[in-house]
C-alpha positions as CSV (number, residue, x, y, z in Angstrom):
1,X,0.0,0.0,0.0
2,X,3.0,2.2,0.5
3,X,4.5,1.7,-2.2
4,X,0.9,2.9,-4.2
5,X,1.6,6.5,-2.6
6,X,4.8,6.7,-3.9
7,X,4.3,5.6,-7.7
8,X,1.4,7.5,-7.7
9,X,3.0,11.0,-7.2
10,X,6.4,9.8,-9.3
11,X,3.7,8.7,-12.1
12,X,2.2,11.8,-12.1
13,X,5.7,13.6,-11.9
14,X,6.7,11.5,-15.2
15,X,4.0,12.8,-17.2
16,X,4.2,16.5,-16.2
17,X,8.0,16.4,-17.4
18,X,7.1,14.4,-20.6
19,X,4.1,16.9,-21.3
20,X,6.3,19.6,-20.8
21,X,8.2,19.1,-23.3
22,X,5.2,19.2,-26.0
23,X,3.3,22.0,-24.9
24,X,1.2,22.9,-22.3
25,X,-0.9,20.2,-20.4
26,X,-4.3,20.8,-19.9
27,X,-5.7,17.6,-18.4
28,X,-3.9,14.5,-16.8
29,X,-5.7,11.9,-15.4
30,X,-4.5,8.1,-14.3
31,X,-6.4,5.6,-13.2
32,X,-5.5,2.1,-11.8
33,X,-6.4,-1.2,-13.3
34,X,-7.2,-4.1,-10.6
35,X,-4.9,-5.4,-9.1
36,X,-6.6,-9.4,-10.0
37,X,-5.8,-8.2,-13.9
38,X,-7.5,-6.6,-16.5
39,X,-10.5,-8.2,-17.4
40,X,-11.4,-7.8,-21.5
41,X,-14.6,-6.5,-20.8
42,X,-14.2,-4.0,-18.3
43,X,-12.9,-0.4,-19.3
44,X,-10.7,2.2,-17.9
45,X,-12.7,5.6,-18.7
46,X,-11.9,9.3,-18.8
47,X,-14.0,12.5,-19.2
48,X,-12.5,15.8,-20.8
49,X,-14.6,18.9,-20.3
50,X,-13.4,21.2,-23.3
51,X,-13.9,24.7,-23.4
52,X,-11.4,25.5,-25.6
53,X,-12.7,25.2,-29.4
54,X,-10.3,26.9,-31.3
55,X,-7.1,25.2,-29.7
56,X,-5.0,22.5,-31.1
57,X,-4.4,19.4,-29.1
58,X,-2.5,16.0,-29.2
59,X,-3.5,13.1,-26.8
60,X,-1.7,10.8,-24.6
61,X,-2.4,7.0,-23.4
62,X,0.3,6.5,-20.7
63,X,0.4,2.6,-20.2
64,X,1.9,1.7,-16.7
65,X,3.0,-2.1,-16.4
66,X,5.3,-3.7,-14.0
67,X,8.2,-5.9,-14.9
68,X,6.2,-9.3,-15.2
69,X,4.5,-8.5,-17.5
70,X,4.8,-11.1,-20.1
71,X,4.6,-9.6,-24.3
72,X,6.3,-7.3,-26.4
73,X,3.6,-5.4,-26.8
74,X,-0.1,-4.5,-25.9
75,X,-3.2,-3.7,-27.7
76,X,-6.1,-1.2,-27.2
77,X,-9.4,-0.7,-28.2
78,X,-10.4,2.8,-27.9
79,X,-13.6,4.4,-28.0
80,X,-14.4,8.3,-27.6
81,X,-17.5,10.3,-28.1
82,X,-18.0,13.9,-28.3
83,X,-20.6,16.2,-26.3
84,X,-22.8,16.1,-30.1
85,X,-22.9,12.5,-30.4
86,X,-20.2,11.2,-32.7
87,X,-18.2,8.6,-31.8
88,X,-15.2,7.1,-32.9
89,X,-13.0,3.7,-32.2
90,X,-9.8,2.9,-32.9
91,X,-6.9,0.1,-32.2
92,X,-3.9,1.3,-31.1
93,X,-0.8,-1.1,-30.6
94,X,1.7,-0.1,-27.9
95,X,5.1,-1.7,-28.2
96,X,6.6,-2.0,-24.7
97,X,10.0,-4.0,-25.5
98,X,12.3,-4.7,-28.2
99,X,12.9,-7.9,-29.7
100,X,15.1,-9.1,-27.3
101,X,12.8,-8.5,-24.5
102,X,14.2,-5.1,-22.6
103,X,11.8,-2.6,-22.1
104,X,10.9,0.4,-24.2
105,X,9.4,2.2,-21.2
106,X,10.7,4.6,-18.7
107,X,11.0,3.2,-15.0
108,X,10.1,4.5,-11.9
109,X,10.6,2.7,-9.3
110,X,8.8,-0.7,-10.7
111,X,6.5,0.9,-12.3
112,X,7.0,1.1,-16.0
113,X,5.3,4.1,-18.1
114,X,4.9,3.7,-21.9
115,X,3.6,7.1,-23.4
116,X,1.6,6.6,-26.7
117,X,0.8,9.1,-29.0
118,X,-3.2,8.9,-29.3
119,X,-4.1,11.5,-31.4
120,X,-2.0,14.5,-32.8
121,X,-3.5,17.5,-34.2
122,X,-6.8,17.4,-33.3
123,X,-9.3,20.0,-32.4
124,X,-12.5,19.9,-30.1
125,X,-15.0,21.7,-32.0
126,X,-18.1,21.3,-29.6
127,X,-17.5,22.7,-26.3
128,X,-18.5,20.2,-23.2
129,X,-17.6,16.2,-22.3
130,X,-15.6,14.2,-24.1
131,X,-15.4,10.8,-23.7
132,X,-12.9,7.9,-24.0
133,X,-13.1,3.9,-22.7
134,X,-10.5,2.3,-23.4
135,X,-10.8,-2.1,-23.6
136,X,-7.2,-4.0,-23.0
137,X,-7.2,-5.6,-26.6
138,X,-5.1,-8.8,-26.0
139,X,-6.6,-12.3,-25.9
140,X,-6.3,-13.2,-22.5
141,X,-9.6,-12.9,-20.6
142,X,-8.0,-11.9,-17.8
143,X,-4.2,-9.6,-18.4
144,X,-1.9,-9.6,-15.7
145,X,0.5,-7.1,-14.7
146,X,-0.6,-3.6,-16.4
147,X,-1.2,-1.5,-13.8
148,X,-3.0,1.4,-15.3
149,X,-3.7,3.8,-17.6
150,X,-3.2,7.5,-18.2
151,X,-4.7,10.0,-20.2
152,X,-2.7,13.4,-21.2
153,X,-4.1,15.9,-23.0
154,X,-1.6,18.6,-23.9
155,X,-2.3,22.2,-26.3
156,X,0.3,22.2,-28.9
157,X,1.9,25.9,-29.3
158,X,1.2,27.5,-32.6
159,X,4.6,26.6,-34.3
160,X,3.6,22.6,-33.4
161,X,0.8,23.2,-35.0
């Protein structure tokens, strides 16, 4: 349980200093998977409020595994809707180590953070909630050892436009 309140905060810390770098972060949101594995019909869900309709945006997945975990890489199936009713799904494949099995991700402690370019360029032309769910897309039934998920949404600067 201590060790929760540690990663946590050093999570967090991560993704502030990787969204720095890209512009300026206007949303940041983790949340845990549980801790028996990630079951392929349960989701991990976010809500964005936008305001901003004229701004330019990219969009984060932040995958957090530990060191057991046992592939290369790791599938998603993401759905989003918009405050207007569309809705849109993708599959997004996350490599998390090479081929000779060391990991791609950045470490904190043994926590293991993955960022994954979502969506790049994007605007949100209705103001109000924005939704994503995003399904673990593997086969197993039950995944072991990813330990949650994080959503970054940063404004690119006009010359990242």
């Amino acid at each position: 349980m201590r060790s929760k309140w540690i990663l946590f905060p050093l999570s967090l810390l991560t993704a502030f200093v990787m969204a720095a770098c890209t512009g300026n972060t206007v949303f940041v949101e983790y949340k845990d998977v549980d801790p028996s594995g990630w079951h392929k019909d349960s989701t991990v869900s976010f809500v964005y409020n936008a305001a901003d309709t004229a701004g330019v945006y990219e969009l984060i997945l932040d995958v957090r595994h530990n060191n057991d975990y046992r592939y290369q890489n790791f599938w998603m199936f993401v759905n989003s809707s918009s405050p207007d009713g569309y809705t849109r799904s993708d599959t997004i494949e996350c490599y998390l180590a090479d081929n000779r099995g060391r990991w791609l991700s950045k470490r904190t402690l043994s926590v293991y953070n993955m960022p994954v370019l979502y969506m790049r360029k994007i605007k949100f032309p209705v103001p109000g909630d924005y939704r994503f769910e995003v399904y673990q897309g593997l086969r197993d039934t039950l995944l072991q050892d990813v330990e949650g998920l994080g959503l970054i949404i940063n404004k690119l600067a006009d010359e990242q436009e």
